[in-house]
KEMAR-852873 format. One line per field, with one value per atom (N, C-alpha, C, O): residue number from 1; residue in one letter; chain; y, x, z. Coordinates in steps of 0.1 Angstrom, whole numbers, always signed. Layout:
# KEMAR-852873
num c(NUM / ...)
residu c(A / ...)
chaine c(A / ...)
y c(Y / ...)
x c(X / ...)
z c(Z / ...)
This chain:
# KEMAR-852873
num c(1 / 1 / 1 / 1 / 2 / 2 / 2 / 2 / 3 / 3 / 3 / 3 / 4 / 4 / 4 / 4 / 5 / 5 / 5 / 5 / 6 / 6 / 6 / 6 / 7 / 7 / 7 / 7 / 8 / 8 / 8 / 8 / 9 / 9 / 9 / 9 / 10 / 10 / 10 / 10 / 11 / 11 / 11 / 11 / 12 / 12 / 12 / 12 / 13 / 13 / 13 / 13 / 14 / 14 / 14 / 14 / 15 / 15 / 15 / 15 / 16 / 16 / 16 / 16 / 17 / 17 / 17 / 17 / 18 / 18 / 18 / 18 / 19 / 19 / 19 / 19 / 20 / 20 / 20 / 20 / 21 / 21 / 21 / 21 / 22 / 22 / 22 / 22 / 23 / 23 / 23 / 23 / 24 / 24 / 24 / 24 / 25 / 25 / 25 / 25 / 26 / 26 / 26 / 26 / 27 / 27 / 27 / 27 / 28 / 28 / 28 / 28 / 29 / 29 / 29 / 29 / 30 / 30 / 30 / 30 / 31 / 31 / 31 / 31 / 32 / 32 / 32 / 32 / 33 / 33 / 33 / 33 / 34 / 34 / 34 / 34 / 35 / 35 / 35 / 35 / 36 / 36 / 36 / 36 / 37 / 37 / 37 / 37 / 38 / 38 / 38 / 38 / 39 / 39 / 39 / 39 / 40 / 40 / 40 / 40 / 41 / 41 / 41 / 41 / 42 / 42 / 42 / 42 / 43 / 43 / 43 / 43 / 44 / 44 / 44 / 44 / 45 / 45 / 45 / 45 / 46 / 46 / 46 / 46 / 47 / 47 / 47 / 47 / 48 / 48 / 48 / 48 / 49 / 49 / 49 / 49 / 50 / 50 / 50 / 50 / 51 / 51 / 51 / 51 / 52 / 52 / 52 / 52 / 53 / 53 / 53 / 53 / 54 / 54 / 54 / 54 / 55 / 55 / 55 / 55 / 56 / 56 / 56 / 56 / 57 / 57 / 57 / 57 / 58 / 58 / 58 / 58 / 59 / 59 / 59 / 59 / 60 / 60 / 60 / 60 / 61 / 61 / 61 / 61 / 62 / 62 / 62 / 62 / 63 / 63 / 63 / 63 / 64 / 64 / 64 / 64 / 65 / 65 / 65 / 65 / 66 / 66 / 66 / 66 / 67 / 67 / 67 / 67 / 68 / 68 / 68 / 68 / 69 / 69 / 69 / 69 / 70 / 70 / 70 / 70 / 71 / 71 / 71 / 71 / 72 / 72 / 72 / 72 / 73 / 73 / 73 / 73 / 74 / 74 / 74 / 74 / 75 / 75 / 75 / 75 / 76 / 76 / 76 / 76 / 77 / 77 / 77 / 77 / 78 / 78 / 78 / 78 / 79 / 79 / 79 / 79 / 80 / 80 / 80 / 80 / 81 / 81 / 81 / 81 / 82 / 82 / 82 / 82 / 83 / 83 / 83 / 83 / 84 / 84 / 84 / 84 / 85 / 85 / 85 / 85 / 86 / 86 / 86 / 86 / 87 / 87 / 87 / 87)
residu c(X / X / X / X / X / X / X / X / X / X / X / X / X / X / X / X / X / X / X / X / X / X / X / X / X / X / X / X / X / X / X / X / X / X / X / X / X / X / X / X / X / X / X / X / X / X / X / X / X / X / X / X / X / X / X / X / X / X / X / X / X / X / X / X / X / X / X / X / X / X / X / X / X / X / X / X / X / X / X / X / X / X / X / X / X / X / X / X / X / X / X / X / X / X / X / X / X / X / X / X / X / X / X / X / X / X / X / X / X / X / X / X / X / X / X / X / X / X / X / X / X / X / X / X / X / X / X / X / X / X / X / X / X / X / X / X / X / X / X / X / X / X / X / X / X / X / X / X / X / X / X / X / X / X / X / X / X / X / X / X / X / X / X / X / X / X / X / X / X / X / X / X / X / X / X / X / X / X / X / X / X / X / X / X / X / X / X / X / X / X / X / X / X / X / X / X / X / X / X / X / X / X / X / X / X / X / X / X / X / X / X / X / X / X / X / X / X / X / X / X / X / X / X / X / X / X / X / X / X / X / X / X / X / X / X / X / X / X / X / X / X / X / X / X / X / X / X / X / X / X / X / X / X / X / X / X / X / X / X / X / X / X / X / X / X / X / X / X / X / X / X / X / X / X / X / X / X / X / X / X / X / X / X / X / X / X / X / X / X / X / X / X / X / X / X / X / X / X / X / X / X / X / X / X / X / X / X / X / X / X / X / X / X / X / X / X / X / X / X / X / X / X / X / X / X / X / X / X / X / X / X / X / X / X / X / X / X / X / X / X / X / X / X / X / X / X / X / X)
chaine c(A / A / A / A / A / A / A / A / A / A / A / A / A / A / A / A / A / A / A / A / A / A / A / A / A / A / A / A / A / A / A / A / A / A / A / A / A / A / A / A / A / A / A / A / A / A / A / A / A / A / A / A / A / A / A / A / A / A / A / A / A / A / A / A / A / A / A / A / A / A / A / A / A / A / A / A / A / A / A / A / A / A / A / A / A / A / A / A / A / A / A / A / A / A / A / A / A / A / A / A / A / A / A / A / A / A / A / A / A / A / A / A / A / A / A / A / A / A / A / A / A / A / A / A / A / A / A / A / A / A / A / A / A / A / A / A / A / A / A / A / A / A / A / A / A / A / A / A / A / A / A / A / A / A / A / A / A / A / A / A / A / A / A / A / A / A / A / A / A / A / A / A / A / A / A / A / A / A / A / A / A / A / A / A / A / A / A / A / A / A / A / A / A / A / A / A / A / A / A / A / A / A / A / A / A / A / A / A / A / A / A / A / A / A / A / A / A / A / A / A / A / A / A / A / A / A / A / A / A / A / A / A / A / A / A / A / A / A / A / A / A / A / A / A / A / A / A / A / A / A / A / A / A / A / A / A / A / A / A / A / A / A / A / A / A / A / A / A / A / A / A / A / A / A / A / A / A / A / A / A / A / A / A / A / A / A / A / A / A / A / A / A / A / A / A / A / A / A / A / A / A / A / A / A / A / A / A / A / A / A / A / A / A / A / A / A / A / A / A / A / A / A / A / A / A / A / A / A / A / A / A / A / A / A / A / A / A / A / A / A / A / A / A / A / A / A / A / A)
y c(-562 / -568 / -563 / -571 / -550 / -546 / -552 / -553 / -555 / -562 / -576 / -583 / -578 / -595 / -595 / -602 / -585 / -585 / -580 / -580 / -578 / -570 / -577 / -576 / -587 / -602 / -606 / -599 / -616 / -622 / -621 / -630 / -606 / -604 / -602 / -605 / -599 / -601 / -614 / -618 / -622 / -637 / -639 / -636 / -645 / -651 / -660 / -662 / -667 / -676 / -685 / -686 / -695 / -705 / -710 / -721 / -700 / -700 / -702 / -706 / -695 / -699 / -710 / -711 / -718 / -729 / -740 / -751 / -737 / -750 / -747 / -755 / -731 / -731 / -741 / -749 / -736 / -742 / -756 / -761 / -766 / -777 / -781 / -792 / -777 / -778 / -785 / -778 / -797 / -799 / -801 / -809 / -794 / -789 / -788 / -792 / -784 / -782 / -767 / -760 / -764 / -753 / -751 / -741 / -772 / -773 / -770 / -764 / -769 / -768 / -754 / -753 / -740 / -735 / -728 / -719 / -732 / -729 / -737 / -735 / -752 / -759 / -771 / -771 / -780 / -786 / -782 / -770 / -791 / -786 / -776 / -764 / -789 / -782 / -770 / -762 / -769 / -757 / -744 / -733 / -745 / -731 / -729 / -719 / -741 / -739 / -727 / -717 / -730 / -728 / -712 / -704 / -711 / -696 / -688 / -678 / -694 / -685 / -671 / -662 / -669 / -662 / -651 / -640 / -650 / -642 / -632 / -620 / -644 / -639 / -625 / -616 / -625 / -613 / -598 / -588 / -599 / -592 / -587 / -576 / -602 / -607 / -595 / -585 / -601 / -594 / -577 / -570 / -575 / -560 / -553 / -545 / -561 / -558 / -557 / -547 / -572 / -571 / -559 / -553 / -557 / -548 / -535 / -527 / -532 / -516 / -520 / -513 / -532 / -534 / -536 / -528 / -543 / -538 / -530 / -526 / -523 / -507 / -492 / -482 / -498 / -478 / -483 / -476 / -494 / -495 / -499 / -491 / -509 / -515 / -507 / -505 / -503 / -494 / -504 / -502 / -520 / -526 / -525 / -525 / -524 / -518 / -526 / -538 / -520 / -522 / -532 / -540 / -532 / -540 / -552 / -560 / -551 / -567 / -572 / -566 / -588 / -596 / -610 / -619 / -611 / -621 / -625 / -633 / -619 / -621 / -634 / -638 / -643 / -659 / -656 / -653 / -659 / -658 / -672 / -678 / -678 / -689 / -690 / -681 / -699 / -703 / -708 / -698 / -719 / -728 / -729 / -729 / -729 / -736 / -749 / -750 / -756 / -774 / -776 / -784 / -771 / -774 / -767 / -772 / -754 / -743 / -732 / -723 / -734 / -721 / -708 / -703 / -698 / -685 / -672 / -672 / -666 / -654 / -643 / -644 / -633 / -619 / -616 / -610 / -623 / -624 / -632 / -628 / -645 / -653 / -647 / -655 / -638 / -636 / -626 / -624 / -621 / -609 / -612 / -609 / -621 / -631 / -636 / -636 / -640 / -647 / -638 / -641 / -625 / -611 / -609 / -601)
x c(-444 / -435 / -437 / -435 / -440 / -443 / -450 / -450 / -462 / -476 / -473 / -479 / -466 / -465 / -453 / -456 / -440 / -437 / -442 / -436 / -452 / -457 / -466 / -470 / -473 / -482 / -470 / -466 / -464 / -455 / -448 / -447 / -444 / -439 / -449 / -447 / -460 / -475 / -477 / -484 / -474 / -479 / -477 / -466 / -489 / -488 / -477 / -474 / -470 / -457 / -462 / -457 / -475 / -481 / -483 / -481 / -488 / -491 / -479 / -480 / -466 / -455 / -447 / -435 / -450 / -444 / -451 / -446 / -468 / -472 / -467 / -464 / -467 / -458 / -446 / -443 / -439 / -426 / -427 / -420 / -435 / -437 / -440 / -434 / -449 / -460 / -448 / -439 / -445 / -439 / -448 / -457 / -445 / -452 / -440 / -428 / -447 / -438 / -428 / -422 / -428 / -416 / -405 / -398 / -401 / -390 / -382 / -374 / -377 / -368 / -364 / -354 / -371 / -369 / -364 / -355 / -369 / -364 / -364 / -370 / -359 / -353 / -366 / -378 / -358 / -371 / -374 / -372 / -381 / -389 / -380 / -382 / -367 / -364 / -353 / -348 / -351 / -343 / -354 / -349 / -365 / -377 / -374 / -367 / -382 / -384 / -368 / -369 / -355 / -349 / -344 / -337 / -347 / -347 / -362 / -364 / -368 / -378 / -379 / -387 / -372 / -375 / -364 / -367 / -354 / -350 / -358 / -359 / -363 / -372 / -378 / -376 / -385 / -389 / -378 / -382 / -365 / -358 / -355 / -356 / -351 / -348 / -362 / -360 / -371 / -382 / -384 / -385 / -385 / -381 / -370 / -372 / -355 / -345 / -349 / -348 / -355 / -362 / -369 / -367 / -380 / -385 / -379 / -382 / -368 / -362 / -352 / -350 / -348 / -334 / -345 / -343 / -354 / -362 / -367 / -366 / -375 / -383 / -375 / -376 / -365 / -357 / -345 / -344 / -335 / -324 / -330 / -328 / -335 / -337 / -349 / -350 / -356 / -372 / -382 / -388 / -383 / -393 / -403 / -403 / -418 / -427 / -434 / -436 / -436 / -441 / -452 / -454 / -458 / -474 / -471 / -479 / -459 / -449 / -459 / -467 / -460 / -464 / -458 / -460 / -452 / -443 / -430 / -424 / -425 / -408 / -404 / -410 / -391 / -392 / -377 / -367 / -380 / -365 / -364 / -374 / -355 / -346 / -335 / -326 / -334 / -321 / -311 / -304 / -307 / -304 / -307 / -318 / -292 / -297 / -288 / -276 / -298 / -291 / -282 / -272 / -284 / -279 / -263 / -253 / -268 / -258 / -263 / -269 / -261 / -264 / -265 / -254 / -273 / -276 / -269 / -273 / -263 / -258 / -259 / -263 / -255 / -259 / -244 / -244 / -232 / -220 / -222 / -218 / -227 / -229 / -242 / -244 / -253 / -261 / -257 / -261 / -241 / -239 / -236 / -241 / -225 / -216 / -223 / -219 / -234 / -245 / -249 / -253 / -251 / -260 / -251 / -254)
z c(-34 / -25 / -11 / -1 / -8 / +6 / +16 / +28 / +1 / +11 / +15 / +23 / +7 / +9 / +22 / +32 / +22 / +31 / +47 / +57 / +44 / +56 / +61 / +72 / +51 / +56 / +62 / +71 / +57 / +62 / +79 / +87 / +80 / +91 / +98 / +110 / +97 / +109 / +109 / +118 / +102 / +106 / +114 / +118 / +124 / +140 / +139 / +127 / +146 / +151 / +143 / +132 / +148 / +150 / +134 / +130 / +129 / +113 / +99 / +88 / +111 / +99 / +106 / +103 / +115 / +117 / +114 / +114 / +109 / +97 / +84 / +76 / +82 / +69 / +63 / +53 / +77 / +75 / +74 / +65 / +81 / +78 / +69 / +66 / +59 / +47 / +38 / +39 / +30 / +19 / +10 / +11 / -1 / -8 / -25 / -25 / -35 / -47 / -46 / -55 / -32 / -32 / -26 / -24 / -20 / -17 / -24 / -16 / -34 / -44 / -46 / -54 / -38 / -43 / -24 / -22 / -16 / -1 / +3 / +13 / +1 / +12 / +16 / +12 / +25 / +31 / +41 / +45 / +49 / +65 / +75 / +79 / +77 / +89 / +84 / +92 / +70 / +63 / +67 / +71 / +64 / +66 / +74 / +77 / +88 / +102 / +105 / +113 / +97 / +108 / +99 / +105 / +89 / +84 / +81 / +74 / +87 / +85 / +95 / +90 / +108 / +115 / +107 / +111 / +99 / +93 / +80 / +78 / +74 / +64 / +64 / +56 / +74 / +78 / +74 / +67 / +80 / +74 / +59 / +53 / +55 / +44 / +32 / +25 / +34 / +27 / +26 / +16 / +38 / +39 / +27 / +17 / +34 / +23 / +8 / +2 / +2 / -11 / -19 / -29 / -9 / -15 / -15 / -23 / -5 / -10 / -23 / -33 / -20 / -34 / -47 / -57 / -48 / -62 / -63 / -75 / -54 / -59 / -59 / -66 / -45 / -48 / -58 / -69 / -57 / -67 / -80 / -89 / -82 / -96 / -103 / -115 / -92 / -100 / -106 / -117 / -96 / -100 / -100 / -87 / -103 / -103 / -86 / -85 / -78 / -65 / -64 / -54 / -73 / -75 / -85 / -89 / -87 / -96 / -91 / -85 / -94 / -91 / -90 / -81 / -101 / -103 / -102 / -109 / -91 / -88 / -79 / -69 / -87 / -80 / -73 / -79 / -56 / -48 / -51 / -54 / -50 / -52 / -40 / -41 / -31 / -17 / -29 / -32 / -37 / -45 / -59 / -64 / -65 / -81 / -83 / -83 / -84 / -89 / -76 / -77 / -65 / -52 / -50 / -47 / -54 / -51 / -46 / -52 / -31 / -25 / -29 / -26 / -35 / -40 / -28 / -17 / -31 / -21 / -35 / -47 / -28 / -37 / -46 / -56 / -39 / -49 / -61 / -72 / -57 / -71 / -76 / -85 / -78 / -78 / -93 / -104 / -81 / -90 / -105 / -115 / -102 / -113 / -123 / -134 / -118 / -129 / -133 / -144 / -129 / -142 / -150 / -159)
């Protein structure tokens, strides 16, 4: 999760605003265009956060590979209260 966060936050400007454009099969899982465009410049944070909450609290293995963030389920906004509720 580090490296991917640490790609991420070096991405040039330019590169994550075709990102954010791109629709693609992963609206569903962040939104459409102008939903990225307009949280993408958080992300960066956001990711950071991730990887300390899975590797120092949960003790996910760093080199994971496979972890799916999700904004929405069935068009219910995801926060870390309902996040909680659901575990």
């Amino acid at each position: 999760a580090a490296r991917a966060a640490a790609a991420f936050c070096s991405a040039p400007t330019a590169l994550l605003a075709r990102a954010a454009a791109f629709d693609g099969p992963w609206n569903a899982f962040h939104g459409d265009a102008a939903r990225r465009a307009r949280e993408f410049p958080r992300r960066c944070f956001e990711a950071a956060y991730v990887d300390v909450l899975l590797g120092d609290v949960f003790g996910v293995d760093r080199e994971a590979r496979s972890v799916l963030v999700a904004l929405d389920v069935h068009g219910i906004e995801l926060d870390w209260t309902l996040g909680a509720v659901l575990d």
